[in-house]
Backbone as CSV, one residue per row, in Angstrom:
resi,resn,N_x,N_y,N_z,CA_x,CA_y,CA_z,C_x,C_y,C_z
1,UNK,-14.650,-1.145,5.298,-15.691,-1.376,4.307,-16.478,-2.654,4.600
2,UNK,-16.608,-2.966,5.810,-17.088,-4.399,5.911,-18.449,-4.145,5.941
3,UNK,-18.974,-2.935,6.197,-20.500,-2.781,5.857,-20.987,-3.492,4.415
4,UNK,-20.524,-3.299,3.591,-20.396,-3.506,2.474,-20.838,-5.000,1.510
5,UNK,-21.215,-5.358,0.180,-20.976,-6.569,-0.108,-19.688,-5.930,-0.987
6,UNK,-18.845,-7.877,-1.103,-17.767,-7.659,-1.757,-17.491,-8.964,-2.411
7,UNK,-17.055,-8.288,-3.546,-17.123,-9.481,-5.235,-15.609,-9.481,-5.457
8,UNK,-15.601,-10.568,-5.555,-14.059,-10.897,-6.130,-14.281,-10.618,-7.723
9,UNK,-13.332,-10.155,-8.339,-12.814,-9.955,-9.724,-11.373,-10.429,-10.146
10,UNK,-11.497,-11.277,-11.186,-10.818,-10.907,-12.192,-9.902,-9.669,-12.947
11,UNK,-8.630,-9.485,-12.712,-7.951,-7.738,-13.309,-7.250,-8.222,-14.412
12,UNK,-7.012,-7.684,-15.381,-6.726,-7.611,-16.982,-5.146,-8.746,-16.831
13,UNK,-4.690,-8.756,-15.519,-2.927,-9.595,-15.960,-3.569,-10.849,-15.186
14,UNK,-4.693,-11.321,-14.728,-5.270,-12.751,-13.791,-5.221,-12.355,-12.687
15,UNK,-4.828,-11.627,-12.166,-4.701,-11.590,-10.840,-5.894,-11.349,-10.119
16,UNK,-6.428,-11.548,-8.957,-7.904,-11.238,-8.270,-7.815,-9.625,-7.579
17,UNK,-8.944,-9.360,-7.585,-9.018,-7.754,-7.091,-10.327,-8.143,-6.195
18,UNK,-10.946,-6.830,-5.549,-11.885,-6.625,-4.826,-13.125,-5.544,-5.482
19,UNK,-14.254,-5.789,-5.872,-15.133,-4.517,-6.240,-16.524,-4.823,-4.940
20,UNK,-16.411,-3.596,-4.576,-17.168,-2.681,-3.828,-18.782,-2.354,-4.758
21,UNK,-19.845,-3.123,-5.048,-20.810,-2.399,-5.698,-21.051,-1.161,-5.605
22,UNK,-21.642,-0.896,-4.375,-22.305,0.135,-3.617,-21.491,1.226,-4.197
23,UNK,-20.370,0.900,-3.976,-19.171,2.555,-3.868,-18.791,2.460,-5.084
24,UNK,-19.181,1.409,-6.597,-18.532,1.151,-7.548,-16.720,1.546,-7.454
25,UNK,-16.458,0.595,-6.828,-15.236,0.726,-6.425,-14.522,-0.371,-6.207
26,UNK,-13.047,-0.972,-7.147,-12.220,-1.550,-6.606,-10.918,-1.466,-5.704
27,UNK,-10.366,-2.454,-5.347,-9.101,-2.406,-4.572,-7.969,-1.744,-5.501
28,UNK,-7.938,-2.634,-6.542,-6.833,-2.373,-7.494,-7.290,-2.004,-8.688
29,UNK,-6.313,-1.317,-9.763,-7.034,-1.574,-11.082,-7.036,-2.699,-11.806
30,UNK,-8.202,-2.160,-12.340,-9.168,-3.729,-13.255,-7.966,-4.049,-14.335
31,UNK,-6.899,-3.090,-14.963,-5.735,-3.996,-16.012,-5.415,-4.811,-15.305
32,UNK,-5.149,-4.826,-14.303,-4.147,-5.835,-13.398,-3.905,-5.587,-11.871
33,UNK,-4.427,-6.124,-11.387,-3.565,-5.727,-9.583,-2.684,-6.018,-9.566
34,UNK,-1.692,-7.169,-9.963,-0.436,-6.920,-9.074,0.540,-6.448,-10.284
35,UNK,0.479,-5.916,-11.579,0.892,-5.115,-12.059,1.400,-3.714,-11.498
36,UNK,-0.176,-3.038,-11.281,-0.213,-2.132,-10.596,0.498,-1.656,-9.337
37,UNK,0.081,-2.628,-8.286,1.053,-2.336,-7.038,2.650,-2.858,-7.107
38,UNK,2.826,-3.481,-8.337,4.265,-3.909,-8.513,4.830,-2.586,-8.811
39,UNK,4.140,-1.678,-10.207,4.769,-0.459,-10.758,4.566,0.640,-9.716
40,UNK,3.481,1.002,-8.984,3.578,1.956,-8.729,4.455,1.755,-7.062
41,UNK,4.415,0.835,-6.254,4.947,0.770,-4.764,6.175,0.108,-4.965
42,UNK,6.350,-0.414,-5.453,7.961,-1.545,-6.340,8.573,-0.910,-6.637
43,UNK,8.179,-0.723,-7.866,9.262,-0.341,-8.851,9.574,1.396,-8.761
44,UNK,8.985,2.091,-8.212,8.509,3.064,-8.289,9.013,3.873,-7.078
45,UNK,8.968,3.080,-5.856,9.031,3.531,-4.658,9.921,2.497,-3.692
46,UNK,9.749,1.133,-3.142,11.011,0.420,-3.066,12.510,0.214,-3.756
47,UNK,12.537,0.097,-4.802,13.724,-0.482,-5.524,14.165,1.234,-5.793
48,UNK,13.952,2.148,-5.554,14.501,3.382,-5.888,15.252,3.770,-4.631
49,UNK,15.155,2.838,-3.276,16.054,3.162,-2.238,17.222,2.725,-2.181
50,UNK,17.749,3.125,-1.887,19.358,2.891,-1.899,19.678,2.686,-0.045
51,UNK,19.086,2.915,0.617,19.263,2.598,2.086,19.258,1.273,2.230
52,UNK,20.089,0.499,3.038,19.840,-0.933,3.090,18.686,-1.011,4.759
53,UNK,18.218,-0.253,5.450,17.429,-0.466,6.170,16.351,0.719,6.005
54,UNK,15.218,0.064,5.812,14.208,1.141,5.290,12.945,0.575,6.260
55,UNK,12.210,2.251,6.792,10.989,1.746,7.510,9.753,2.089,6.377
56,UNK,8.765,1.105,6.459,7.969,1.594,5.507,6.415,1.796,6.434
57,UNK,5.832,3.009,6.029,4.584,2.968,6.068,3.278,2.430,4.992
58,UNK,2.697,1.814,5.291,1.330,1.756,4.077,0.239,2.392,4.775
59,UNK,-0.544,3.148,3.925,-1.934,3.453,4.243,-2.859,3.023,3.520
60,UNK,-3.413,1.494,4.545,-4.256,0.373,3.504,-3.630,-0.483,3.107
61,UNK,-3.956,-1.193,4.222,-3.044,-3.120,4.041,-4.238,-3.266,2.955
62,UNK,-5.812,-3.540,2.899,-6.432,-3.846,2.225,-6.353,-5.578,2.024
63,UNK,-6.025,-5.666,0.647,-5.784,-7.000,0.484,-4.172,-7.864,0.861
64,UNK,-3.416,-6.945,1.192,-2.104,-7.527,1.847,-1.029,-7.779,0.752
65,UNK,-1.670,-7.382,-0.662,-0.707,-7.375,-1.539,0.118,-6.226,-1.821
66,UNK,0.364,-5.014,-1.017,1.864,-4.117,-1.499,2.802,-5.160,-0.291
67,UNK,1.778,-5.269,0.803,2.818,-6.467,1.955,3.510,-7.265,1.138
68,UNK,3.268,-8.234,0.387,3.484,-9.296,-0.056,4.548,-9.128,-1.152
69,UNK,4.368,-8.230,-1.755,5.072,-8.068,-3.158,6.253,-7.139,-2.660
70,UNK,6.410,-6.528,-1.149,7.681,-5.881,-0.529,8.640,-6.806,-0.276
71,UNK,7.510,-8.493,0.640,8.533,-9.168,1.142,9.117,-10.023,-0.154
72,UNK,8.535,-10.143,-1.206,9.407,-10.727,-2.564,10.198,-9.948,-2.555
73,UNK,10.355,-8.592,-2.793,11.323,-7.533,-3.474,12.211,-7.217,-3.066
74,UNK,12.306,-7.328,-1.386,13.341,-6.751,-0.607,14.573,-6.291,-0.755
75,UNK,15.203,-7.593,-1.789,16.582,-7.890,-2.528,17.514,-7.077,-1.009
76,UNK,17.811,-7.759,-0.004,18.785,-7.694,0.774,18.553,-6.826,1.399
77,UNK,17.456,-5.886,1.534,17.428,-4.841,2.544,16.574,-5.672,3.869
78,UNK,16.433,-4.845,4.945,16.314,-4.888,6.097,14.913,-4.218,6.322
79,UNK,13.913,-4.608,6.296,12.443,-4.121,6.533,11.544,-4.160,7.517
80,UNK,11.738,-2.726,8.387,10.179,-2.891,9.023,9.014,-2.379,8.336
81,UNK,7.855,-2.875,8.583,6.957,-2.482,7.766,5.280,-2.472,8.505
82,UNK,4.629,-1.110,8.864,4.132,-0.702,9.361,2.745,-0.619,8.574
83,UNK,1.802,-1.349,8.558,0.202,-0.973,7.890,-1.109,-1.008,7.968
84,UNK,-1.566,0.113,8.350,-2.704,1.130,8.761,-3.961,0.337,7.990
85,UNK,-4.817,-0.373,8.615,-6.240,-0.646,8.098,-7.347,-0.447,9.224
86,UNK,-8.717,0.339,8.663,-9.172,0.777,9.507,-10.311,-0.724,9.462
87,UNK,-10.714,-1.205,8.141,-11.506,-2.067,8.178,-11.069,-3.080,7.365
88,UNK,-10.576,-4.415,8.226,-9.795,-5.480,7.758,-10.875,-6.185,7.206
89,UNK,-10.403,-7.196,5.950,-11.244,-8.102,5.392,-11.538,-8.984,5.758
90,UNK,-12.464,-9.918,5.670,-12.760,-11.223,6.441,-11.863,-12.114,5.363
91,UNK,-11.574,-13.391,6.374,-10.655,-14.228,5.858,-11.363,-15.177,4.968
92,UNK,-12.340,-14.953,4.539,-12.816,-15.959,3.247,-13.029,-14.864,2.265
93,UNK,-12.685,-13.594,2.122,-12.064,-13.163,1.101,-10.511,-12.928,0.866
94,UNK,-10.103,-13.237,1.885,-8.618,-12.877,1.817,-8.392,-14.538,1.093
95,UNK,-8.788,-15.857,1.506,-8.573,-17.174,1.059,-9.006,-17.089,-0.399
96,UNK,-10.033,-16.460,-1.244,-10.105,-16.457,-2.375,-9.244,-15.480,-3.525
97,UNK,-7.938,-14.882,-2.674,-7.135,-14.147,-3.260,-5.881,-15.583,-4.192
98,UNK,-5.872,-15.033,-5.396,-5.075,-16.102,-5.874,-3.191,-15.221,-6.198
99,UNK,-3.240,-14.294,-5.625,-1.566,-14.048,-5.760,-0.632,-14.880,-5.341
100,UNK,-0.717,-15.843,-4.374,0.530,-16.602,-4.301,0.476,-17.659,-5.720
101,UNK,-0.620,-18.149,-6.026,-0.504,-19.107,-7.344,-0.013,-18.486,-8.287
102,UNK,0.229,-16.756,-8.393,0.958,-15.905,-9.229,2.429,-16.314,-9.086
103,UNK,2.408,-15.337,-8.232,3.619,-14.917,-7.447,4.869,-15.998,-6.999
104,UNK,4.246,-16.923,-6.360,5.259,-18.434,-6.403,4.299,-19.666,-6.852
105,UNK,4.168,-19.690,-8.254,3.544,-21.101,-8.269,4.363,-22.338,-7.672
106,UNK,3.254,-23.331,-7.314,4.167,-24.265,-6.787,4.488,-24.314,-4.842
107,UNK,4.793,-23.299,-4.853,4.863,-22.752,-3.531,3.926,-23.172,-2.530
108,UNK,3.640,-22.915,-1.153,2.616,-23.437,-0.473,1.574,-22.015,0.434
109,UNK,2.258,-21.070,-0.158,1.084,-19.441,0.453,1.519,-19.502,1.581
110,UNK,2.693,-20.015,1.826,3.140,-19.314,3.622,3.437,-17.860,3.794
111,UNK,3.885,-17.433,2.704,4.317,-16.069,3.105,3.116,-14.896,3.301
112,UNK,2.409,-15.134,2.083,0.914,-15.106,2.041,-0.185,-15.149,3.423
113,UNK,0.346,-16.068,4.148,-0.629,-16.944,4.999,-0.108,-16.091,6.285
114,UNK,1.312,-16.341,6.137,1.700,-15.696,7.496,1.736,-14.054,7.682
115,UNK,1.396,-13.477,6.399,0.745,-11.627,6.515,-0.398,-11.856,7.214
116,UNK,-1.061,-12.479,6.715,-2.621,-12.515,6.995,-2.948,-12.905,8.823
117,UNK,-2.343,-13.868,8.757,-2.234,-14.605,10.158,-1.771,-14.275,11.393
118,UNK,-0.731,-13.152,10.968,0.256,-12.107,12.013,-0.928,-11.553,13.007
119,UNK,-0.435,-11.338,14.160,-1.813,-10.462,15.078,-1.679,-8.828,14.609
120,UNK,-2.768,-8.614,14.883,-2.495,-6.923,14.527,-1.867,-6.265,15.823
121,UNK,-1.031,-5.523,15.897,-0.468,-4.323,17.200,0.323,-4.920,17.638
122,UNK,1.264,-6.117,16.778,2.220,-7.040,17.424,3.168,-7.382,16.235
123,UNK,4.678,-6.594,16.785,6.132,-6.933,15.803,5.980,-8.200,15.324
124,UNK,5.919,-8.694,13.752,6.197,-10.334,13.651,7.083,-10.464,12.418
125,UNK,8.151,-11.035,12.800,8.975,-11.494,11.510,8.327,-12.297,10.648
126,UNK,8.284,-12.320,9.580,7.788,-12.672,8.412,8.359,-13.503,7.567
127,UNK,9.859,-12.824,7.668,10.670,-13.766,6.695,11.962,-13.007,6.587
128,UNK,12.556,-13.790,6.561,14.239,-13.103,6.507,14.467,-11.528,6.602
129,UNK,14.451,-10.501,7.290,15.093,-9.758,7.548,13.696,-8.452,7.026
130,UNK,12.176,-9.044,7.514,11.579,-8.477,7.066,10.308,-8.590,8.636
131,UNK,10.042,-7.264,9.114,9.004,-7.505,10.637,7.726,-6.510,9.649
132,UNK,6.771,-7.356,10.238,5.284,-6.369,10.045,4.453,-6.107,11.171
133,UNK,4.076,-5.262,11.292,3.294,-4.986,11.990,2.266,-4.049,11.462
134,UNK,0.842,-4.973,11.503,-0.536,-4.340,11.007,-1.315,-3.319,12.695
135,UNK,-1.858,-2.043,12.147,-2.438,-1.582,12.548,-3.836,-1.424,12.645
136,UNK,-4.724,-2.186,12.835,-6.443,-1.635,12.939,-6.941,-0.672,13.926
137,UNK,-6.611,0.422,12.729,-7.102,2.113,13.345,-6.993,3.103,12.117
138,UNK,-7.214,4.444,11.988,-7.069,5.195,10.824,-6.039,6.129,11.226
139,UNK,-5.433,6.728,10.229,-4.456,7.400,9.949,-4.261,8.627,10.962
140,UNK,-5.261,9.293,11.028,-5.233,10.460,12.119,-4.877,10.215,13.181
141,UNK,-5.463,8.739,14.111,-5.432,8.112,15.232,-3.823,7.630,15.570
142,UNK,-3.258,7.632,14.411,-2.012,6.431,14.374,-0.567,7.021,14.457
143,UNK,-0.099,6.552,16.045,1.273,6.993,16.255,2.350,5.682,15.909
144,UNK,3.425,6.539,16.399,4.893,5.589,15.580,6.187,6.334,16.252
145,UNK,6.747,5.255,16.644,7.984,6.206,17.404,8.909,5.751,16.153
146,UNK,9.173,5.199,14.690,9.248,5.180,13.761,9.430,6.355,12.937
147,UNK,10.569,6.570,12.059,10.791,7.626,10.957,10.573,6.484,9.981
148,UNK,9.519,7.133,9.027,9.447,6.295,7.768,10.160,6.929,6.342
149,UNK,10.933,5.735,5.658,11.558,6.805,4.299,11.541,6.440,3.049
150,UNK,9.859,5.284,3.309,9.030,5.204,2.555,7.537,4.927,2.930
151,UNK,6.675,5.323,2.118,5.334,5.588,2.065,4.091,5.010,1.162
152,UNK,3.360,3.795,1.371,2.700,3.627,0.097,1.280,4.203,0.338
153,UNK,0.827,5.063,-0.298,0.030,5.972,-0.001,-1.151,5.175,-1.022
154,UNK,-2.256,4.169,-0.201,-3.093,2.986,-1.261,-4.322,3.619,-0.458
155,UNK,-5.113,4.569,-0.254,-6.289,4.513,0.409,-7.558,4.919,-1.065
156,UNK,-8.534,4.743,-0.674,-9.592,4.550,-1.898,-9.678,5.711,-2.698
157,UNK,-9.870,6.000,-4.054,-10.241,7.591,-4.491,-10.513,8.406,-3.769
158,UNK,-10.393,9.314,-4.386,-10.995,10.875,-3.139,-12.090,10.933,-3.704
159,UNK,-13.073,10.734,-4.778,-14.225,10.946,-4.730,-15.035,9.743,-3.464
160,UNK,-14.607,9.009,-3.145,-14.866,7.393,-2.547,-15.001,8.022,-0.645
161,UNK,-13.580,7.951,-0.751,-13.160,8.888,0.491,-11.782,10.155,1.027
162,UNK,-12.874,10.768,0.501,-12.112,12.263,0.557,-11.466,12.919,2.051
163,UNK,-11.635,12.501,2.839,-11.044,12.948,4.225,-9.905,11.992,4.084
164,UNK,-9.502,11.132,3.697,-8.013,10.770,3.378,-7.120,11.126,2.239
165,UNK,-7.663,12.433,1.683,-6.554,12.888,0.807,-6.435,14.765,1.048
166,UNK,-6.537,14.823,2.034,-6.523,15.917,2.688,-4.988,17.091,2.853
167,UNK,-4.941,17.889,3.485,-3.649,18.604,3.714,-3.630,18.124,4.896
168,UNK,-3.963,18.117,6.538,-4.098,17.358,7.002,-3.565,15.874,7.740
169,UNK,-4.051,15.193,6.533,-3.862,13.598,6.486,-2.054,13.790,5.792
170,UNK,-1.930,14.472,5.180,-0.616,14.506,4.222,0.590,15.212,4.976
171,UNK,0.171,16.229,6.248,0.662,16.905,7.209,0.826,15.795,8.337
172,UNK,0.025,15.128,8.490,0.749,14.065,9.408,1.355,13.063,9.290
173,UNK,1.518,12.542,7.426,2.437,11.629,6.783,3.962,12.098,6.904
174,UNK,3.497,13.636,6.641,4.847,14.407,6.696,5.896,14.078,8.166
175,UNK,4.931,14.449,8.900,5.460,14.830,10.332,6.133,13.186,10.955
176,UNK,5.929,12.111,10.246,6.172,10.468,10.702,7.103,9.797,9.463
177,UNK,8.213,10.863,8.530,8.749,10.727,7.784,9.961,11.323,7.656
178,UNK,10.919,10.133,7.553,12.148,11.030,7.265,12.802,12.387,6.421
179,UNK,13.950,13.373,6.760,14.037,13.973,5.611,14.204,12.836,4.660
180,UNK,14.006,13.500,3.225,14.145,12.723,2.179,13.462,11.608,1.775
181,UNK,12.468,11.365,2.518,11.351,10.244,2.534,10.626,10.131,1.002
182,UNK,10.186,9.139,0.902,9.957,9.035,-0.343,7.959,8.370,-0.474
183,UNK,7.176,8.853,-1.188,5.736,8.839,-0.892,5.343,8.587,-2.074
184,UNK,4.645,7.501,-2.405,4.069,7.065,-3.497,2.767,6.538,-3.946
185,UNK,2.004,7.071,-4.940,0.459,7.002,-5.285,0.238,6.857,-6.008
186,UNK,-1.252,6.309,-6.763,-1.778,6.441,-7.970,-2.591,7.010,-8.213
187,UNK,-2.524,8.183,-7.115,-3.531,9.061,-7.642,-2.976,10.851,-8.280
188,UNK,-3.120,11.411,-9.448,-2.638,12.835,-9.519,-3.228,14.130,-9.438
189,UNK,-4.695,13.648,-8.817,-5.545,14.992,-8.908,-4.673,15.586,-8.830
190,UNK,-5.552,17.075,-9.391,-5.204,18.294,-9.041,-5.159,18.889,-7.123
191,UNK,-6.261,18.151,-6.559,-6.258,18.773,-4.794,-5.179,17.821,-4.209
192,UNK,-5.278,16.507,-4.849,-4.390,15.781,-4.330,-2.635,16.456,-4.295
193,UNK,-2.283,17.098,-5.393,-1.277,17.129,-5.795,-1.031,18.585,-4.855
194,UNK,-1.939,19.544,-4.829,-1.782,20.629,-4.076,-2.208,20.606,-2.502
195,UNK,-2.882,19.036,-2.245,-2.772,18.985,-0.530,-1.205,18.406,0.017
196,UNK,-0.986,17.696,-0.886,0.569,16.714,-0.462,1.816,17.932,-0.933
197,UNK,2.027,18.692,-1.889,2.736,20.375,-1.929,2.760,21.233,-0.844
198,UNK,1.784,21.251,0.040,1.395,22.181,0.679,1.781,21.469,2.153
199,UNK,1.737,20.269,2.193,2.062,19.509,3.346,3.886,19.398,3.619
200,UNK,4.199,20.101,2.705,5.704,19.881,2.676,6.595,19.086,1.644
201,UNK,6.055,18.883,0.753,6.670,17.324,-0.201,7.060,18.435,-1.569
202,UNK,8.290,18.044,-2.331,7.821,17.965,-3.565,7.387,16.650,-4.385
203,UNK,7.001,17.393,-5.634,6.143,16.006,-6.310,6.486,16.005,-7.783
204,UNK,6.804,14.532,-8.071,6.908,14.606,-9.875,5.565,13.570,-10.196
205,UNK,5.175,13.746,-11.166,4.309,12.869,-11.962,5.631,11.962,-13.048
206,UNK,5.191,10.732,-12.592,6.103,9.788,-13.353,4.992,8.990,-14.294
207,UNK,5.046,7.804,-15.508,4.731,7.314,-16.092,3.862,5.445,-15.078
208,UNK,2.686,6.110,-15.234,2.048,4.622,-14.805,2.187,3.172,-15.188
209,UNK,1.316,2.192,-14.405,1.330,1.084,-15.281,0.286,1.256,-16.384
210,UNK,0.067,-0.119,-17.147,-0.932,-0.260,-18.021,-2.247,0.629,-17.703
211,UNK,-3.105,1.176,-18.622,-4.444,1.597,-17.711,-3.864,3.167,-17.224
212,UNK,-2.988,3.254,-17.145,-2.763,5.077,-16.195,-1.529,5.483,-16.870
213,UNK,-1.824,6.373,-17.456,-0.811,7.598,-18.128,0.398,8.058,-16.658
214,UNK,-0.236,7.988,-15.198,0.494,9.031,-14.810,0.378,8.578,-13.108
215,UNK,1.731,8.014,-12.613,1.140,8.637,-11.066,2.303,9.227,-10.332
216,UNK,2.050,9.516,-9.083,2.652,10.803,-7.967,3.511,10.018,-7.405
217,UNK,4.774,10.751,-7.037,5.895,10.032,-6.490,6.207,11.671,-5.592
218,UNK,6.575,11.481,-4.241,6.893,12.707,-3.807,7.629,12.431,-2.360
219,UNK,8.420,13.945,-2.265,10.051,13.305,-1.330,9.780,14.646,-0.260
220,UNK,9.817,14.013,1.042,9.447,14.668,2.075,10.974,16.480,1.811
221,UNK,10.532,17.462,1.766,11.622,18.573,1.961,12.202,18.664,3.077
């Protein structure tokens, strides 16, 4: 999206988000971003594993906050963590992100600093028992000698961009996922829900954060 202009916001819990004019479109929702990616990729989809070594995929580092809020959460597991951006942000919007003054007040944004700072297409430990490695390329393009058996599935609406919520795109999430893998969204269309069914998954609709009645949680068959 770097074609683009881009406005920092304000989201309903303080936290900063990203809006997109053009595409009337943000990163996160306006109640809260790190609400949001806490309930729906957290709480929702990390802390529901019971594996003590888990590979994770994201689709859409974006602003680097499901990164960030994994390496808080970890609670003793063992993390690689794999994430797909086709168009990275420039670093004077990533510097006007205020989640570490959330997240660890007091603190000094290393953990923060060192997502951001990592090279892309290169293993980097991060922090105790946690490696990232960012991808700049899109989803179709993107191999992995990696079984993933979790999934944070963050790419923009399907009205926004609809070739990433495809059967497809959801057929090749499938195919780079463990049995029993676990795939998580905030989105429940109706095509959505019958491209990711059809790709092999079942799917429950669970209870959102603030702002959303409802999002998709679904486990590779």
């Amino acid at each position: 999206m770097v074609c683009y202009a881009i406005e920092i916001k304000i989201s309903g819990d303080g936290s900063t988000t990203i809006f997109i004019p053009e595409i009337n479109e943000h990163y996160h929702s306006y109640h809260g971003a790190i609400q949001e990616s806490n309930h729906i990729f957290i709480k929702e989809g990390l802390l529901k594993l019971t594996d003590p070594d888990v590979n994770v995929l994201e689709v859409g580092f974006g602003t680097g906050l499901n990164t960030y809020l994994t390496v808080l959460n970890k609670a003793g597991k063992k993390i690689r963590y794999h994430s797909i951006e086709k168009y990275p942000l420039p670093v004077s919007i990533i510097n006007s992100l205020n989640y570490p003054t959330i997240l660890q007040p007091g603190g000094e944004n290393n953990l923060f600093k060192l997502i951001h700072q990592s090279p892309w297409g290169i293993e980097t430990n991060i922090d105790t028992d946690f490696w990232l490695n960012k991808f700049n390329t899109d989803l179709l393009n993107f191999e992995s000698d990696k079984e993933y058996n979790l999934v944070y599935f963050d790419a923009f609406a399907p009205e926004k961009q609809p070739e990433l919520w495809t059967f497809q795109v959801f057929e090749k999430i499938n195919k780079l996922m463990s049995k029993n893998g676990v795939l998580t969204t905030y989105c429940v269309k109706g095509i959505v829900k019958r491209a990711i069914k059809e790709a092999g998954f079942s799917i429950e609709l669970i209870p959102g954060p603030p702002g959303k009645r409802e999002i998709l949680r679904a486990v590779k068959l």
